[in-house]
N, C-alpha and C positions, 0 to 999 in steps of 0.2 A: 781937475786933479782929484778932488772928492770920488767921481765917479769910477776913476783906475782904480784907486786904493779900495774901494768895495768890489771890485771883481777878482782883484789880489786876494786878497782876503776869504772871496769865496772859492776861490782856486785853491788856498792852501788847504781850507776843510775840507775839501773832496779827497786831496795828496792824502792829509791825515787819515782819514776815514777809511779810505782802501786797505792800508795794512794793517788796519784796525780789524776791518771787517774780516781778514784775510785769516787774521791769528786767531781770531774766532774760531770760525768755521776751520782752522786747523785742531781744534783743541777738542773739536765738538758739541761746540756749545752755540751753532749756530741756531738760526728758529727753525730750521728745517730739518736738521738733528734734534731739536727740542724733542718737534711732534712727532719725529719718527719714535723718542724712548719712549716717549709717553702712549704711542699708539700700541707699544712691543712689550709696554709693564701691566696694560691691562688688559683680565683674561678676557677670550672672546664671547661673546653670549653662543650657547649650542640651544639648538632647539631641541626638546623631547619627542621623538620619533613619533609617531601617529601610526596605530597599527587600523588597518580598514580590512574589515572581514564582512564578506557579501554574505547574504542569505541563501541557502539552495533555494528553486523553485518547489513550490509546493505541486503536487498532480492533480491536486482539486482546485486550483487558482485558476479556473476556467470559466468562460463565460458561456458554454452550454455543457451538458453533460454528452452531449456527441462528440464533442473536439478530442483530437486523439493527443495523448500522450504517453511518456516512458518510453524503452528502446524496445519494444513492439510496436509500436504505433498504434495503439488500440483505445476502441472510444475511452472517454471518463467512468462510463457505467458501468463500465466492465470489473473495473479495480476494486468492487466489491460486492458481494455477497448479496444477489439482484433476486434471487430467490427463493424460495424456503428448501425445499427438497430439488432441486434444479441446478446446478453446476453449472459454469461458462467459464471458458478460456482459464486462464491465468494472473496473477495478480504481478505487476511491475515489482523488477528488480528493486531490492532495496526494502518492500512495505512491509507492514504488518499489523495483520488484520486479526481481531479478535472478534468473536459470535457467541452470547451467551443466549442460547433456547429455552423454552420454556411451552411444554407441548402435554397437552392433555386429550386421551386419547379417550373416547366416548364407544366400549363397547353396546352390542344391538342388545346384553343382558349382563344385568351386574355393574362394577362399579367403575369409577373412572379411573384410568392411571395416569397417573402424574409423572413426569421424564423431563429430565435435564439435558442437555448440551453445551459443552464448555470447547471452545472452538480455535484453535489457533493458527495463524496462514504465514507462510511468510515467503516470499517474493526470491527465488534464489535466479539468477544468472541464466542465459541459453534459453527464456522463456518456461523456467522448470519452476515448483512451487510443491513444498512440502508443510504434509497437515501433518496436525494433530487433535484428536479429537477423543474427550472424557465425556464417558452417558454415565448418570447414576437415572435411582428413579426410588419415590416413595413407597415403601413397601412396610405394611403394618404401624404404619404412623414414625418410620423411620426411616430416612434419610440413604441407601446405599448402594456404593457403589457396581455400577451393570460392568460396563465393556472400556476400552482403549482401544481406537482407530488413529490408525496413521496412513498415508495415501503420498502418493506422489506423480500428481499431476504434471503434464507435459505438453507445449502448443505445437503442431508440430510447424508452423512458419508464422512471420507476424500477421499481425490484422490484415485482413483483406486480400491476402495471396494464395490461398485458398477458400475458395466458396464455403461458407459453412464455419471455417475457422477450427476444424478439428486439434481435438484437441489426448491424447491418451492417458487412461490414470489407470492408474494399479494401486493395494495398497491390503493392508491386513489388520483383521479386529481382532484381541483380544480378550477374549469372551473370561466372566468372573465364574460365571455358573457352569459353561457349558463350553464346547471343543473350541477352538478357535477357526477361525474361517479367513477364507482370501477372497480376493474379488478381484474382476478387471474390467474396466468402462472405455465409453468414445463418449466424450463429452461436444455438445457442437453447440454455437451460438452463430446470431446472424443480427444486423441491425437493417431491418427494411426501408426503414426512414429514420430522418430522425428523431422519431417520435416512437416507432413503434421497433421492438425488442421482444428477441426471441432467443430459446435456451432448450436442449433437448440433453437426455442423457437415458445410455442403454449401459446395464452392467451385468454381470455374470457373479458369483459367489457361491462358495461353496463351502461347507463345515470340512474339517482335514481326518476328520474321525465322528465317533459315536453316531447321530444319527443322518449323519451327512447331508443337511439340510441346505437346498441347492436352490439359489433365486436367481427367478430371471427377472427383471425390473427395465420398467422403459419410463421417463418422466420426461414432460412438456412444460414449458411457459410461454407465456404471449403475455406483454403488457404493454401499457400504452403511458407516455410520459405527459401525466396532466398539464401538471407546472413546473416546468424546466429544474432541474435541480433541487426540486424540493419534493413533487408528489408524483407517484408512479401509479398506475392502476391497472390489474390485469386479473388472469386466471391461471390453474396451474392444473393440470392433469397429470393421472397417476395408473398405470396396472403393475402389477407384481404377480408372477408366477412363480409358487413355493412346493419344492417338495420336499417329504420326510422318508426319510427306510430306517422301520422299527422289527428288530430281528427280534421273534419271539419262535423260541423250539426248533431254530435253525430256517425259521419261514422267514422272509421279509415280506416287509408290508409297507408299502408304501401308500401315501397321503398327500392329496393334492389341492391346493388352495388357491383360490384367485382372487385379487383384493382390487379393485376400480375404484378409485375417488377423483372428485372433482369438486373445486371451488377457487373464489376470488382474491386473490392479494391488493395487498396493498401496502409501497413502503414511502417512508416520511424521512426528511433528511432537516434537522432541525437547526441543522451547522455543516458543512463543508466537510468533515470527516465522521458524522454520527450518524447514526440512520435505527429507525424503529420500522420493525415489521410488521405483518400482522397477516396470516395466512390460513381462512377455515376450508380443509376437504370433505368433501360428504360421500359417503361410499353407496354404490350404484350397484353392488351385489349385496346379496346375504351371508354371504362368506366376508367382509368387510367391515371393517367398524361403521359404527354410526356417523362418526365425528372424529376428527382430530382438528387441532385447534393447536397453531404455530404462532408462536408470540418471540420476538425479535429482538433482540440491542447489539449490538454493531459499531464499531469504533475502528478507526483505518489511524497507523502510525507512521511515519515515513522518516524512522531514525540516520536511514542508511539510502534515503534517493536523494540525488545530484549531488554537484559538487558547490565549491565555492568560485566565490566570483575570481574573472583574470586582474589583471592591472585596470582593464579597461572599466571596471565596474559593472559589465554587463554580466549576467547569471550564466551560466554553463551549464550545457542540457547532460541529460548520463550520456555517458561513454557508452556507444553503439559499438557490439561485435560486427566485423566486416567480414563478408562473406564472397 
């Protein structure tokens, strides 16, 4: 009889319990309404966005100076300023290059002259590249300014689809003293190996007046790459054919000069975007100076090459014109 009565008893508290539990859970104040207010009263934590911005590729992040880069596809050596009086190709979309000279010119009598070059390049689109170029030069223990050259070099296809890599410039000086003059060149370079590097440039120029002084100029380089991205070594050759027409008493007179030099370079790369030159020619006529002596600094900037990284984190090469 004991054992009925405790099963009664536990039967009733279940009866109780249900409508108990029931009225609850109608009112709201179930546990499972509990945690729903309780999950719905507190704010949610937001995370702070994370913004991820890739580096462009640099064009000297190379491990030899022959690997091609930029939307030419052209060596690394090429991208900057490989020789003193010697021109090659074009510099990649996006760069910019600066050249400050420092050239002392050793005539065969009398004294030496001292000449500046303040050099500026920059990398425009289509393989085109537009200079700017400021000469002063020492004169009477005074400082002043000579000429303003501007030029607008052109490749006509990328590296290695034509032999030779021709390249067209045109471009005009601004003469302080004297008339102003134009010029038009075929600039050509070649990489034989990858060690050894070559650079040729023929140009024409002309004065637009006074004494119409008209050059014919042909210049060569050959160097050889010591130590990979750091030391270059070569030679550089030079002729120039000038002439003058001096109208005296309605006569003209003209004057003709031939200048031949030759000597060694050598340039030094002391960082990935810097480079020092160092360039003596010795002239092989007597119509020629004795000497000149090219001294170098060089700095390559690349505000404006590649882009930024995709989603993917990987770098993004420039955007190549399709032809």
């Amino acid at each position: 009889m004991t054992r009925k009565l405790c099963e009664t008893i536990r039967g009733s508290r279940k009866f109780l319990l249900t409508p108990i539990t029931a009225a609850l859970f109608g009112l709201g104040l179930g546990p499972t309404s509990q945690m729903s207010a309780q999950t719905t009263n507190e704010s949610p934590h937001v995370l702070t966005p994370v913004i991820v911005k890739g580096q462009a590729p640099s064009l000297h992040d190379v491990s030899s100076e022959s690997d091609r880069v930029g939307p030419a596809n052209q060596p690394e050596w090429t991208t900057r300023r490989a020789f003193a009086e010697t021109d090659v190709y074009v510099i990649p979309t996006g760069e910019i290059e600066f050249n400050q000279f420092y050239i002392s010119s050793i005539p065969r009598e009398g004294k030496a002259g001292n000449m500046f070059e303040s050099e500026f390049e920059f990398g425009l689109p289509w393989r085109t590249q537009f200079d700017v170029e400021f000469n002063y030069a020492i004169q009477n223990g005074k400082l002043q300014y000579d000429s303003t050259l501007i030029e607008l070099p052109h490749a006509l296809a990328d590296w290695g689809v034509i032999p030779l890599n021709p390249t067209l410039n045109a471009g005009w000086i601004f003469q302080n003293w004297d008339a102003d003059s134009y010029f038009v060149g075929l600039l050509l370079a070649e990489e034989f190996t990858k060690r050894i590097h070559f650079g040729a440039d023929l140009s024409y120029g002309r004065q637009i007046s006074g004494d119409h002084e008209t050059v014919y100029e042909l210049n060569t380089a050959l160097s050889y790459v010591a130590i990979d991205s750091k030391l270059s070594l070569g030679a550089e050759f030079l002729i120039e054919y000038e002439t003058d027409e001096e109208v005296d008493a309605g006569v003209v007179d003209k004057s003709y000069t031939t200048t031949i030099m030759l000597g060694p370079t050598a340039l030094y790369r002391p960082t990935r975007s810097t480079y020092f030159g160092l360039t003596a020619l010795f002239g092989l006529t007597h119509e020629s100076p004795a000497a000149e002596v090219f001294l170098n600094f060089g700095i390559d900037l690349e505000p404006f090459v590649g882009e930024r990284s995709d989603n993917s984190g990987d770098p993004l090469r420039p955007v190549r014109r399709y032809r």
